[in-house]
C-alpha positions in Angstrom: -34.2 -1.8 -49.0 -30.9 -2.2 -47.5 -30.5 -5.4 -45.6 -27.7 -4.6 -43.6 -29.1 -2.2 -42.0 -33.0 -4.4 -41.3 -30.2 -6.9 -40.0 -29.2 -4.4 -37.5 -32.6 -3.0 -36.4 -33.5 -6.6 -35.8 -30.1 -7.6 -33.7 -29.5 -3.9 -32.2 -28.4 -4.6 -28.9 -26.1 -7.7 -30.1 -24.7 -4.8 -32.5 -23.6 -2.1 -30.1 -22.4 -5.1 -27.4 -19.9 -6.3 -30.6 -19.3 -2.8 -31.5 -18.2 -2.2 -27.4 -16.4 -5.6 -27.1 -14.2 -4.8 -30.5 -14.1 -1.3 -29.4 -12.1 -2.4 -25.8 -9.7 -4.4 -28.0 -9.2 -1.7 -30.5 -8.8 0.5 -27.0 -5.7 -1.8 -25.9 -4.5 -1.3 -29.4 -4.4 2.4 -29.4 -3.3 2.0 -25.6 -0.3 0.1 -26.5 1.1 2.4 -29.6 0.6 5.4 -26.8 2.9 3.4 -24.4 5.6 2.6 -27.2 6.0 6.2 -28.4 5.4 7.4 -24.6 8.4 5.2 -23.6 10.9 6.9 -25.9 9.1 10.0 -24.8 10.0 9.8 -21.2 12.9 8.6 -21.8 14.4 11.6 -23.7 12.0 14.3 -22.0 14.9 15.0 -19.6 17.4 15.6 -22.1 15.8 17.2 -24.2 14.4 19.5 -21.6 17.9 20.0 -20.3 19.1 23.8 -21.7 22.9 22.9 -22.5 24.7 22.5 -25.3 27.2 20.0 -24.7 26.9 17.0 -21.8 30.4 16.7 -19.8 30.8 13.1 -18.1 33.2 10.6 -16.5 35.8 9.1 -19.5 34.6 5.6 -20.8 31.4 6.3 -19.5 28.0 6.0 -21.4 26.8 8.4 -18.6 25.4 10.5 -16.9 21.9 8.4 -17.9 23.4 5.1 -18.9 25.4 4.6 -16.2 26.6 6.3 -13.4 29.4 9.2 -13.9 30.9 10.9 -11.4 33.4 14.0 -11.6 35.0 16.2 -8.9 32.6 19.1 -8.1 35.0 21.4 -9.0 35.6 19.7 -13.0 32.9 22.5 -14.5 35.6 25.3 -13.7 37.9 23.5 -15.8 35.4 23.1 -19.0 34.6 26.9 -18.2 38.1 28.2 -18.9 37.9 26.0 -22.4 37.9 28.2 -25.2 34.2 28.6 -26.6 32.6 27.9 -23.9 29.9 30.6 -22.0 29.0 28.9 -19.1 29.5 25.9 -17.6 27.5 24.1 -14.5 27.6 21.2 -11.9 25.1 18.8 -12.6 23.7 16.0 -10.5 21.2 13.1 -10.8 20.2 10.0 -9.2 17.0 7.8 -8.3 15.5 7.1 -5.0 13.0 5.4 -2.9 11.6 7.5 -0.3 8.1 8.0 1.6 5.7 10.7 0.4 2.2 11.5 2.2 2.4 8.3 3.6 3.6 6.0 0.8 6.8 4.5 -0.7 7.1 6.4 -4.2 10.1 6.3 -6.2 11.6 9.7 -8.1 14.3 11.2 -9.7 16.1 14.0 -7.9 18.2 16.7 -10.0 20.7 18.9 -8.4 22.0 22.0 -10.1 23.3 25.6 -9.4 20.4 27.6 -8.5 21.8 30.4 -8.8 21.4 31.1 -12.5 23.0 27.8 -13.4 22.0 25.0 -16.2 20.1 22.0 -15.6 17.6 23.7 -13.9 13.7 23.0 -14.4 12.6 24.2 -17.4 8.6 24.4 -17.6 7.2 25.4 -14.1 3.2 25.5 -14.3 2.2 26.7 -10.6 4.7 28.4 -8.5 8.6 29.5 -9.1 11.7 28.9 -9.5 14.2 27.4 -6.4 15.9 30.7 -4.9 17.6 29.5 -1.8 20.6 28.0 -1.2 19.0 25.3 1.3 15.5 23.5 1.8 13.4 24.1 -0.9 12.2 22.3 -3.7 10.3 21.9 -7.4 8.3 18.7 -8.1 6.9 17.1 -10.7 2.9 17.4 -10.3 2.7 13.4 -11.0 4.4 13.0 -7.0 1.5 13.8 -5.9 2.6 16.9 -3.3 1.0 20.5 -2.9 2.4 24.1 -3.5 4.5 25.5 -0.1 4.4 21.7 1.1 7.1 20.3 3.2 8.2 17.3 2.4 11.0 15.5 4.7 13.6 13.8 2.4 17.3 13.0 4.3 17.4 15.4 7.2 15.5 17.7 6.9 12.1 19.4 5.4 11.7 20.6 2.0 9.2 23.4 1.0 7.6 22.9 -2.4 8.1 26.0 -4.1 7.4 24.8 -7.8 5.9 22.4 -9.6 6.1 21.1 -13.1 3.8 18.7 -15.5 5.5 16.2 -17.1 9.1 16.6 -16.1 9.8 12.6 -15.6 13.1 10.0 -16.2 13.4 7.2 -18.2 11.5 5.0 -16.0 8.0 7.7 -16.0 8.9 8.8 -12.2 8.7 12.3 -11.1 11.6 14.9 -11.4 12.2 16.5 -7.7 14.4 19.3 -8.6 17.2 20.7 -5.4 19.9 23.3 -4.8 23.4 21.5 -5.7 24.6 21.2 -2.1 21.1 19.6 -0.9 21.0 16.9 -3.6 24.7 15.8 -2.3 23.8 16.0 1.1 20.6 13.7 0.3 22.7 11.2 -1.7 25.6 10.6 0.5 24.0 11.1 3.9 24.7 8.4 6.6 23.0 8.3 9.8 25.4 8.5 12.7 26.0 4.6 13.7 26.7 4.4 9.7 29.2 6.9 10.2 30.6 5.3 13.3 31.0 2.3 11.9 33.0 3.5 8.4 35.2 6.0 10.5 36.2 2.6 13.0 36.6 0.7 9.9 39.0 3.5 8.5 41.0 3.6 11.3 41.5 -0.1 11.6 42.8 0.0 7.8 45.0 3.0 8.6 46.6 1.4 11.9 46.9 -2.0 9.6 48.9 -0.1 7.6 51.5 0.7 10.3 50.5 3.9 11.3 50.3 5.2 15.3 46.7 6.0 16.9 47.5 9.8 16.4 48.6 9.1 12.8 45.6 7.2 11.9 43.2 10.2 13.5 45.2 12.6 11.3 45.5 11.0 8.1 41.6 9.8 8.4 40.4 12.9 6.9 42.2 12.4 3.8 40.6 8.5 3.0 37.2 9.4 3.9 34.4 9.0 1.5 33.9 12.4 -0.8 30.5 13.5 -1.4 31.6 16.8 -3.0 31.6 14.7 -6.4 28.7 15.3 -9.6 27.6 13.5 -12.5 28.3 15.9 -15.6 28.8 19.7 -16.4 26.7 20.7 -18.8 27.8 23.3 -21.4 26.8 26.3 -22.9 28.5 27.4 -25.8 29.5 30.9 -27.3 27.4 31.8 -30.5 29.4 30.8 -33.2 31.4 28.2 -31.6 32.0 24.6 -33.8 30.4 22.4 -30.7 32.8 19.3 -32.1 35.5 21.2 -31.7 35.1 22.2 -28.3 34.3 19.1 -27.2 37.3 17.8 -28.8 38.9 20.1 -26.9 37.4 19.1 -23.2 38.6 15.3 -24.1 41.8 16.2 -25.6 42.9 18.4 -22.7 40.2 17.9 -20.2 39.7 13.4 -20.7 36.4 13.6 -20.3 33.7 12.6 -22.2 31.7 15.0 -24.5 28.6 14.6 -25.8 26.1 16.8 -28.0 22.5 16.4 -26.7 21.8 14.1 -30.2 24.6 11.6 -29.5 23.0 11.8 -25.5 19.7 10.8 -26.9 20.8 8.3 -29.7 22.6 6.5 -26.5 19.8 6.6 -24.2 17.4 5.2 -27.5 20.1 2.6 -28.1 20.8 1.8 -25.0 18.4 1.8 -21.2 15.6 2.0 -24.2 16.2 -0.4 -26.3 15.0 -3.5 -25.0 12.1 -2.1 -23.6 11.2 -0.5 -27.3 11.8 -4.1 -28.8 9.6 -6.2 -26.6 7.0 -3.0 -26.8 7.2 -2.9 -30.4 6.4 -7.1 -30.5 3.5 -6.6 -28.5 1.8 -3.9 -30.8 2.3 -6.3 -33.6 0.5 -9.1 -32.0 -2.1 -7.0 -31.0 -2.8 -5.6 -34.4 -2.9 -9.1 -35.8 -4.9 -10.6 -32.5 -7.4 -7.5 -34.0 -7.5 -8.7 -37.2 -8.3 -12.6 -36.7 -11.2 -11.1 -34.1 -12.7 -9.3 -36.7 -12.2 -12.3 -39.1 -13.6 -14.8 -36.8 -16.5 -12.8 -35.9 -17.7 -11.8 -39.6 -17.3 -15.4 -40.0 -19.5 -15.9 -37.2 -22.3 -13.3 -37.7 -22.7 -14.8 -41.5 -22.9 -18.2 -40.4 -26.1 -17.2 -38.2 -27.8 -16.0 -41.2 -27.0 -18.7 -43.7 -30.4 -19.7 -43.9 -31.3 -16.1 -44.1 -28.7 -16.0 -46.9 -30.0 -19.6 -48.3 -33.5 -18.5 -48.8 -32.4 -15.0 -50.5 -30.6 -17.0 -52.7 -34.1 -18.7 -53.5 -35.5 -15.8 -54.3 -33.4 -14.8 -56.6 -31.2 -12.3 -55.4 -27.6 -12.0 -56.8 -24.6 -12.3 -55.4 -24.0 -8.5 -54.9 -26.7 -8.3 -52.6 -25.0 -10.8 -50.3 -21.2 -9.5 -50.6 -23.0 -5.9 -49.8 -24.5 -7.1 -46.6 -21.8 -8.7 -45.2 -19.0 -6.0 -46.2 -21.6 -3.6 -45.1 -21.6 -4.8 -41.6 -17.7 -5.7 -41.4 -17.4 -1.7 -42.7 -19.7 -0.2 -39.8 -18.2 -2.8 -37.1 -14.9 -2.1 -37.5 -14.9 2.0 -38.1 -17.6 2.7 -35.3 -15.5 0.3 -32.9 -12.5 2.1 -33.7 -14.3 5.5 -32.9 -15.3 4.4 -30.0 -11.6 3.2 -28.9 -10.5 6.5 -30.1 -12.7 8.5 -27.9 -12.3 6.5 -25.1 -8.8 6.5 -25.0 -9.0 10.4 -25.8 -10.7 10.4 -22.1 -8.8 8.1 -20.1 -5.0 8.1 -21.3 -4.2 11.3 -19.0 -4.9 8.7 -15.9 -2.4 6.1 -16.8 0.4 5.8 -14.8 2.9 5.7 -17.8 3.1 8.6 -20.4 0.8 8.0 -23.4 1.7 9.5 -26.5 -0.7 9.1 -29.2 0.8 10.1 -32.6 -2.2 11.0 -35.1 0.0 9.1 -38.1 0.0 6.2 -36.1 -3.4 6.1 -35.1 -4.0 6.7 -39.0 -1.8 3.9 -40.0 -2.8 1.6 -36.9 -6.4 2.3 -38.4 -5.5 1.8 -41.7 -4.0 -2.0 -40.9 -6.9 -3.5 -38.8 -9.3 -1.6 -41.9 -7.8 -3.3 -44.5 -7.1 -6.5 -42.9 -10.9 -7.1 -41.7 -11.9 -6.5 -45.1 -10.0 -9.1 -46.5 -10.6 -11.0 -43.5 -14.4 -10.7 -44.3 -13.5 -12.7 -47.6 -13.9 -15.8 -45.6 -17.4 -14.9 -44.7 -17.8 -13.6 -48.4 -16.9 -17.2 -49.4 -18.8 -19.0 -47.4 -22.2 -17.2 -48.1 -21.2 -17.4 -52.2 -21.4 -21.3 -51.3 -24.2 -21.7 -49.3 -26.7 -23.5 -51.6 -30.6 -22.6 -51.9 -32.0 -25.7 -50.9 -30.4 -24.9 -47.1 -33.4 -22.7 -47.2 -35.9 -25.4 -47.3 -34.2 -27.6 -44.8 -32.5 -29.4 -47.7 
């Protein structure tokens, strides 16, 4: 007879409501190590989803994901004339807050040459490509908008032409993907009193200056704000080219900044990540240990309600195998069916979140592993205490 499981039979429904309250904390566990590698996941899936070879930014700049970079439009015919170099593209990219079906929702919007240029999105799942110059658009599924959609961003209405699934920044917001020319438009649009009010204040700076009415009118063209500027040309190099040498080259001759798509990532990781992988990283480990004084506390728990049980097999004469067996027995079928039942739930759910959830099968293995071993040695305590329960509790003694 094996009285772990006659303990069961007898306590079922206190069983499965342990094994489902264990289960939600192993849930948040699992939950947690999806959100750590899910942030580095996001926060790379552009780069690494970017076909270029080299990543060509503003000089002194961590850019163009770091910080903001900004070049003349006209910089990527430069880095095309370099020797080595294929093909080389404008690239634009910047955040914003805008209204969608109703709601504020915020996104990433990428502006490239549509016109067989790089930068472009890379894994379209319903749709196709951008192939106008003007007013069209690919988005991410995650924003929420329909196939041949409009959507009204700046000026004017964008048709949805494309859509991707899982094209997101650093932050987990959507990629919206435009033609070059509308992405500038969209970034440095004013409205007309906006524009009223910097060409006045233009004029008043030119006139302070010392120049005539007529002079200020003429010269204002040349001090007005440029929106014909981008944020890196991206590279694509001849096959067989040394990539450090090239890009040696563009700084040497060029004074830009070069960077291979490993250094981009190692500076994103280091950098816009790496606080948020720190405090992520702290929170898994407190969870893993929270899990492990639960389990401890609760095997501790469940043998203190059968002492007397314990107490009077002691009087029977039963050894101290039989004891150690039942509690280990019920620590071991806690702990691994509560962890199944996280793992399936989370299986279910995790698609819903509204951050990326990446769920390693090593680290599930290992996160396993750790709560596994440490509520076995946490059940010593209950081990202990049921080696030291004396007979005579048995008889009220």
């Amino acid at each position: 007879m094996d009285l772990a499981i006659k303990d069961v039979q007898r306590h079922v429904g206190k069983f499965i409501a342990t094994i489902v309250g264990v289960g939600l904390l192993f849930a948040i566990v699992l939950i947690m190590n999806g959100i750590f590698a899910g942030n580095t996941a996001d926060g790379v899936w552009l780069i690494e989803n970017t076909d270029t070879d080299l990543w060509v930014a503003e000089r002194d700049r961590g850019g163009p994901f770091n910080e903001s970079s900004r070049l003349p439009e006209d910089a990527w015919k430069s880095v095309a004339a370099t020797p080595g170099v294929a093909q080389a593209s404008p690239w634009i990219t910047y955040g914003v807050q805008r209204e969608v079906r109703g709601k504020e929702q915020q996104y990433t919007i990428i502006g490239y040459d549509v016109f067989g240029g790089l930068g472009g999105p890379g894994r379209i799942v319903e749709g196709r490509r951008i192939e106008r110059a003007h007013y069209e658009m690919v988005a991410d599924k995650k924003l929420g908008v329909a196939l041949g959609e409009r959507v009204y961003l700046g000026w004017h209405d964008y048709t949805v032409v494309g859509l991707t699934k899982g094209a997101v920044d650093s932050g987990g917001n959507p990629l919206v993907y435009l033609s070059l020319a509308d992405a500038q438009e969209v970034l440095y649009q004013q409205d007309n009193r906006a524009l009223e009010a910097a060409r006045a204040a233009s004029l008043k700076r030119l006139e302070a200056a010392g120049n005539t009415p007529e002079q200020a009118q003429r010269l204002l063209p040349l001090v007005s704000a440029d929106s014909d500027t981008i944020n890196a040309v991206l590279v694509r190099l001849r096959p067989g080219t040394d990539p450090p040498q090239v890009a040696q080259h563009i700084q040497d001759w060029l004074y830009f900044n070069v960077y291979s798509t490993a250094q981009q990532i190692e500076l994103v990781v280091a950098g816009k990540l790496k606080k948020m992988t720190a405090i992520l990283g702290l929170f898994r480990i407190l969870l893993i240990a929270v899990s492990i004084i639960i389990i401890a506390l609760l095997i501790y728990v469940l043998t203190m309600e059968k002492i007397k049980a314990i107490a009077t097999l002691k009087l029977m004469g039963a050894n101290n195998w039989v004891i150690v067996r039942l509690i280990l027995e019920q620590s071991l079928v806690i702990t691994i069916a509560a962890f199944v039942f996280a793992y399936v739930l989370v299986e279910l759910t995790y698609e819903r979140f509204p951050r990326t959830l990446v769920l390693l099968p090593e680290e599930t293995l290992i996160t396993f592993a750790v709560i596994f071993v440490g509520g076995m040695v946490a059940s010593l305590l209950g081990i202990v205490q049921a080696l030291r329960t004396p007979p005579s509790l048995a008889l009220g003694g």
